[in-house]
N, C-alpha and C positions, 0 to 999 in steps of 0.2 A: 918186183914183188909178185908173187904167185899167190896162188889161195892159199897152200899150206904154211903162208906165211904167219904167224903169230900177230903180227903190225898189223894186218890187214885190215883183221876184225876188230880191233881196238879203234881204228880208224872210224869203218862203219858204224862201228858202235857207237861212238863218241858222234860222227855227224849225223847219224838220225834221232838219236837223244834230243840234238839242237834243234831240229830239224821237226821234231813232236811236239817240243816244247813252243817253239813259233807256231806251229802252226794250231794248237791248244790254245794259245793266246789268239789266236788271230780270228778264232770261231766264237769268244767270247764277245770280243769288240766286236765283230761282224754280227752277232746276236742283238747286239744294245743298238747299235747303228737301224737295226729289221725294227727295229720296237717302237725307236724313236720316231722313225720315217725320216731318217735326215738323208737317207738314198733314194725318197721316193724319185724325182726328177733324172736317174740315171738308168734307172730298167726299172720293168714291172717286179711288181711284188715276188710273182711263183718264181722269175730266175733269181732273184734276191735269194729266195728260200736256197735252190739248188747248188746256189754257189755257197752258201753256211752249209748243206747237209756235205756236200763235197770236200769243205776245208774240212770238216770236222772226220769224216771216215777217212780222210788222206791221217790226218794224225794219226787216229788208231792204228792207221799201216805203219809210219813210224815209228810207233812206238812197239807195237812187233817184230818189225825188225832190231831193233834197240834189244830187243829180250832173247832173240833168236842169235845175234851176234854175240851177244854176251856168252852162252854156251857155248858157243864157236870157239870162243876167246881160248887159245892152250894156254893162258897164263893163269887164267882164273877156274878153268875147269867144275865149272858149275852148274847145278841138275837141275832138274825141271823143279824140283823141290824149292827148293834156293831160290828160283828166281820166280814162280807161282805164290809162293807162300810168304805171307808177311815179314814170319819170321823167320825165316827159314837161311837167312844167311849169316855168316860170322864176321863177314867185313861191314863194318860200321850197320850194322841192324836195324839201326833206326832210321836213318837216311831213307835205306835201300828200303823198307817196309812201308816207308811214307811214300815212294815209289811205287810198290804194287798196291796199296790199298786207294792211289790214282787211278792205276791201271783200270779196277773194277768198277771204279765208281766212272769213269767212261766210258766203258762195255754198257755200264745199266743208262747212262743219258742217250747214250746212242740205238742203243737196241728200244729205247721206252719211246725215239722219236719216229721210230719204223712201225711202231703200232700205235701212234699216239691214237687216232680215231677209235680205236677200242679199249682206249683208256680214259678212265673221269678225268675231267681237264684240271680240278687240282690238285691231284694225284702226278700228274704227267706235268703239271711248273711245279711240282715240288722238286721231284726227281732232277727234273733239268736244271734247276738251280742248284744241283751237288756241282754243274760244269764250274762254278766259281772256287770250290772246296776243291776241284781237282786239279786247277791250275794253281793255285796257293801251295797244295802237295806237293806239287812237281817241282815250284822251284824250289821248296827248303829240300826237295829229295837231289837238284841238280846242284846246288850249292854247299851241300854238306856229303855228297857222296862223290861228286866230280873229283876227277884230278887232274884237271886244269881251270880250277878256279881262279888261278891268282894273274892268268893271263889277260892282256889290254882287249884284247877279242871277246874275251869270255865275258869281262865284265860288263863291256860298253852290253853287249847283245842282253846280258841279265836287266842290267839300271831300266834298260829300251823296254822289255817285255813285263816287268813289273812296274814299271810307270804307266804302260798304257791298262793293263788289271786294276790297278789302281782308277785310273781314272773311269773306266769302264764300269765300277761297281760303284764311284760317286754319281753317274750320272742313272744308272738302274737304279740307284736307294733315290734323289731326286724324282725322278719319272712316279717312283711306287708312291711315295710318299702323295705327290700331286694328284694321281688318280686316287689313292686312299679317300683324301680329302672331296673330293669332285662328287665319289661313291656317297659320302657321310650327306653330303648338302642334297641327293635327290631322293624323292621318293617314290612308289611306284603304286602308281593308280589305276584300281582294280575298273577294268569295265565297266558301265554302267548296268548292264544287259544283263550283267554277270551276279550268280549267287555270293558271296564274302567265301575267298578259301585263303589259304596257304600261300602269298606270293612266291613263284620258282627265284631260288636266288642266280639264277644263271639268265636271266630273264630282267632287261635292267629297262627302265621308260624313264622321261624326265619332261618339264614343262619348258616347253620351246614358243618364238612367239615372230608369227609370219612378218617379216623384215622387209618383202618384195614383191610382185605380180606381175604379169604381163603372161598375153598370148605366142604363142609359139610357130602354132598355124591355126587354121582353122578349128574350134574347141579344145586346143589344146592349151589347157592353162600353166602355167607355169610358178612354182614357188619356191620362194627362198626362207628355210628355216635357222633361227639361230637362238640356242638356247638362253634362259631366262636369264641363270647364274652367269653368263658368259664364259664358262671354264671350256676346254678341249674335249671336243665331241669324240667318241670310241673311235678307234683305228677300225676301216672298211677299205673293202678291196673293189674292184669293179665287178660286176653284175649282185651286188647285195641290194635287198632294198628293207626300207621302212615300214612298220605299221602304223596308221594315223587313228588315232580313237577321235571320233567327233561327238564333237556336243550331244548329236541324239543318240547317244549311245553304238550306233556303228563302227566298225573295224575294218579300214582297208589297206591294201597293201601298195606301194611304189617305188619301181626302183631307181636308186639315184644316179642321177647323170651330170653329177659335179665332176670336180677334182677328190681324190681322194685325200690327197695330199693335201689339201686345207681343210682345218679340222674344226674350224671356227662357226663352217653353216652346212647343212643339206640342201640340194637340189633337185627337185621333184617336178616332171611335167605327168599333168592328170588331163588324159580324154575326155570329155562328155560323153557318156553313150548313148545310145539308143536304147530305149526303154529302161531307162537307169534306176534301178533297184533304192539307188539314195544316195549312197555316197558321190558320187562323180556332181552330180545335181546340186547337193549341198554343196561341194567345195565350191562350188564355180558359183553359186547365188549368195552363197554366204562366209565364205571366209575372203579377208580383204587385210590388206596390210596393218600389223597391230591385232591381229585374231590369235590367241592364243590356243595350244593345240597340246594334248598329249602324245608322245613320240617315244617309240618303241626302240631299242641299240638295234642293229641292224642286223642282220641274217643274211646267209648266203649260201644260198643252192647252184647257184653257176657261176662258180668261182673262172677266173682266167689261169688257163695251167700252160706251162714254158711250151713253146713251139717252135719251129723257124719257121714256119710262115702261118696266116691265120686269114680264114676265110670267114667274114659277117655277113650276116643274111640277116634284115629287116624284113617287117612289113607292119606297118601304121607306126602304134607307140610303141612296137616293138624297138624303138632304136635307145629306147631311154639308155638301159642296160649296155649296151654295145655302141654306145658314144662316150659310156664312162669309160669301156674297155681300150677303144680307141686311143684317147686321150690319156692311157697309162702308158701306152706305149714308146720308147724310145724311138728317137726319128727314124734310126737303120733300120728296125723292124720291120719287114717284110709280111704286109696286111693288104686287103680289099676288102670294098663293102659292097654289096647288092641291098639296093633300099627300094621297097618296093609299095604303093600306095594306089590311092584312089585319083590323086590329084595333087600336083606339089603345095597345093595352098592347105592342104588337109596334113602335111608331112612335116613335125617338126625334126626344126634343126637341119633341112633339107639344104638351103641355099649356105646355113654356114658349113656346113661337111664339104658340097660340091667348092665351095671357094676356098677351102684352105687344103682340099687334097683331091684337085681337080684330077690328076692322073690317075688315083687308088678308089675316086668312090663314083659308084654307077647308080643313078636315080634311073627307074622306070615307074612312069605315074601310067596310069591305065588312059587316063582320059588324053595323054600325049600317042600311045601306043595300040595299036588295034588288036597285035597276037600279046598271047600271056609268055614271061621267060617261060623257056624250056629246062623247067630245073632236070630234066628226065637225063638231058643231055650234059650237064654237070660236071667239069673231071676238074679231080683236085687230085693233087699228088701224094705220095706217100709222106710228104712230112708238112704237110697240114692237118691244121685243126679247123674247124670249123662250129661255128659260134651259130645260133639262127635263135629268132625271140617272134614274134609274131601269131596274128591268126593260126587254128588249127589247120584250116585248108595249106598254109604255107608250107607249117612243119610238114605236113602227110608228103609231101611233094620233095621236101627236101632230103626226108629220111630216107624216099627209097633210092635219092642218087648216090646217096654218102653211107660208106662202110660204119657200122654203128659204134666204132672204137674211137673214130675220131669225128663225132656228131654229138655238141653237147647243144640240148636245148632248154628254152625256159618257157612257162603254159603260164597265161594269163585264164583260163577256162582251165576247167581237168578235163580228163580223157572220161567216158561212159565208160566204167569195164564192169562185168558182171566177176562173181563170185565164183570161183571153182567147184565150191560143194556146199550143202544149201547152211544157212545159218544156224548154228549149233547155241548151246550155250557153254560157257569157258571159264575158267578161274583166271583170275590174274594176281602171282604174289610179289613181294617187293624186297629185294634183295635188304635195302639199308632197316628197315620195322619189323620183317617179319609178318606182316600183315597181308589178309588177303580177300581180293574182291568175287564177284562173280557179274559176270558178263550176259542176260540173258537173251537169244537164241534175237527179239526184238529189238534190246537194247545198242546203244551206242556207247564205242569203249570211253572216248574222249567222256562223256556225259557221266558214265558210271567212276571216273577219278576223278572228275571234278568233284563228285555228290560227296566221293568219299574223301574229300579236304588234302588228294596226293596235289605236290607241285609240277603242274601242268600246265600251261598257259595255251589255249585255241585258240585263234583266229580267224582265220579264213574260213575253218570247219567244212571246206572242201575239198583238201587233201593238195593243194596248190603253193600254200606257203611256207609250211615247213616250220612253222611257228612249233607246232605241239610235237618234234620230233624228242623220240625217249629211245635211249637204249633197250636192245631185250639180250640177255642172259641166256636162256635156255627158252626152249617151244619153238615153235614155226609159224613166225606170222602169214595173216590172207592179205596181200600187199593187195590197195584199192585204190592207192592214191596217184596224185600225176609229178611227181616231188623228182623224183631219181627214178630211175631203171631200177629194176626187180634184182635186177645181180649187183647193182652198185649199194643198196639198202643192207641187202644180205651180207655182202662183203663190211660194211659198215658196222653192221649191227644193229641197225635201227628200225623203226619203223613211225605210222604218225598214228594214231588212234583217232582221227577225226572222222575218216572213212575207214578206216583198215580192222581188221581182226584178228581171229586165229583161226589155222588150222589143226592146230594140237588141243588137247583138254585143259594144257596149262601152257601159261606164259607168264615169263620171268622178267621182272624190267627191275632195271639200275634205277631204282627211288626209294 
């Protein structure tokens, strides 16, 4: 058989059809699988993601080639027209049209999930749920345009890939239906501190109530939270953390260092600090098992992204976050830690990391140690990542060994930056009202949307937790905050109004 063979392309044609269509099904179920977390225990979350974005662009090649053979084909001799256009063909039209209006509608789930981050998020699960309308297309398009429908191959593979669709969207309408109800039983209580505005609907809290305690090491308290209602706590990833509203009306933030994978409690270790502002002080004098607590869904600014190997960098409670990371990790996974403190009695979680991954994790306590590691001397390879949480003395240290592409960090303090040009005054308008504020020259932006009743929600209001992050549309924000990299914000879209500004006369934000 040669290429100028006719058979050829009918061939082709015919196995990557099959070959689109499996793998079109296999991104659905592999979607519902990501959602449910019924993979969490088999790799982290980000390579979960990579192997859905992967089956799902392998399809689309598929199915390109499906549409490029078919022109091939000399028997059918069919134009760009014909096989682009809905209706454009004369052999069974309807089949073939429920075929390309597949086509399109997975161009748009696919192409909406490469800019998802610059898309409102329910704009961008609208669009991704046409992936269910596109696999329903394809098979009445592969069962009623096929011609070799009537074969034992054909059928067994159709019954297979429509029974698993099938089940794949009872257990998505399940799932929805249960978070629906979860949404309906909570409600979401406004600050104490705080003026009465507009609660953000993207922005969800519920009433949780301390189940646990115990120290960890030295002032480091430890807590177990588990909501009131008992229902399934939000899907989190490793390095997210919580906001805790306390009784005196303070806001703080902490990252969880549970399992992710159990969705039944949070786990929270809080420092004592030195010279403690209130909250650290309050938890540890005042809340005790049975203390009930408002609890913020959880945010995530250092998220864990797919690597072959990954290098952790601790110092104090820096480990909260990067013990959850740890412990998402499949065993093969190819990780080290540097955990770095005052004193192992001061380090939690110190003696169980060193006991269960005595060859991967390195404890240096100062008061065992007379010189400081020499982060200066550092080498990490080209295909690591590198994770670090801790003191600002740490980061400074660590930043300058490690290339800033694969150096993601998290600031319990923000960084001091001054402004590039002196404080102006600014409008701010609002894509979704049409309404517009002004910002002045004094003023604080977070401050001036709150007054004006936009849905925002502050916390931290030192530019650290990423709470009050809003899209902007058009303008140029004065990025002030310690949240993300100046190029990673930009590239996003975002920015936080807690510290941050303009440097344009106007900015545009998605509210």
């Amino acid at each position: 058989m040669t290429l100028s063979d006719p058979h050829l392309w009918w061939y082709i044609s015919r196995a990557s059809a099959l070959l689109a269509w499996a793998l079109l099904t296999l991104s659905v179920v592999w979607g519902i699988l990501l959602s449910t977390r019924l993979l969490r225990r088999v790799d982290n979350p980000s390579w979960l993601q990579d192997i859905h974005r992967f089956v799902s662009g392998l399809g689309i090649i598929m199915v390109l080639l499906h549409m490029v053979t078919l022109m091939l084909d000399g028997w059918l001799h069919l134009s760009f027209a014909q096989v682009l256009l809905p209706w454009g063909s004369s052999y069974r039209p309807l089949p073939v049209a429920l075929g390309v209006i597949a086509f399109y509608l997975l161009i748009a789930v696919q192409g909406s999930s490469m800019i998802m981050h610059r898309l409102p998020r329910k704009f961008w699960k609208a669009v991704h749920y046409a992936s269910y309308a596109t696999v329903v297309l394809v098979s009445f398009h592969a069962g009623l345009a096929g011609t070799d429908v009537g074969s034992p191959g054909y059928r067994i593979l159709a019954y297979t890939l429509i029974g698993l669709t099938a089940a794949a969207t009872v257990v998505r309408i399940a799932v929805s239906n249960r978070a629906r109800a979860a949404t309906k039983a909570e409600v979401w209580v406004p600050p104490r501190d705080r003026s009465p505005r507009v609660s953000p609907p993207e922005i969800d809290a519920r009433r949780m109530i301390v189940t646990s305690t115990g120290f960890v090491a030295e002032n480091v308290l430890h807590l177990r939270l588990a909501p009131l209602d008992r229902r399934d706590l939000p899907v989190w990833y490793p390095g997210a953390h919580i906001t805790l509203n306390l009784p005196s009306g303070l806001e703080r933030q902490y990252s969880l260092c549970g399992d992710p994978g159990d969705r039944g409690h949070y786990d929270i270790a809080v420092l004592l600090t030195e010279n403690s502002a209130g909250g650290s002080l309050l938890i540890h004098e005042s809340v005790v098992q049975g203390s009930k607590l408002t609890v913020s869904s959880p945010l995530n600014h250092f998220e864990l992204e797919p690597a072959r190997d990954y290098l952790f960098i601790a110092g104090g409670i820096g480990i909260t976050p990067i013990k959850a990371m740890i412990e998402s990790l499949p065993a093969a996974r190819s990780w080290r830690l540097i955990y770095v403190g005052r004193s192992r009695r001061t380090m939690a979680f110190a003696k169980e990391l060193e006991k269960r991954y005595p060859a991967r994790v390195l404890i240096h306590a100062s008061d065992e140690h007379h010189a400081r590691l020499a982060f200066d001397q550092l080498k990490v390879s080209d295909t690591t990542e590198v994770y670090c949480c801790g003191p600002e003395s740490l980061l400074a240290s660590v930043s300058e060994a490690v290339p800033v592409g694969r150096l993601h960090v998290e600031r319990f303090v923000p960084v001091t930056r001054e402004a590039g040009i002196p404080n102006h005054e600014f409008r701010v308008r609002f894509s979704r009202n049409k309404r517009e504020l002004t910002v002045g020259a004094e003023e604080n932006m977070l401050d001036v949307l709150e007054a004006g009743g936009m849905p925002v929600l502050g916390s931290c209001r030192k530019g650290v937790c990423g709470t009050c992050e809003v899209r902007v549309l058009d303008g140029t924000p004065e990025h002030l905050d310690s949240v993300l990299s100046d190029q990673e914000k930009d590239q996003l879209g975002v920015m936080y109004p807690c510290v941050s500004r303009a440097r344009s006369a106007e900015l545009v934000l998605d509210l």
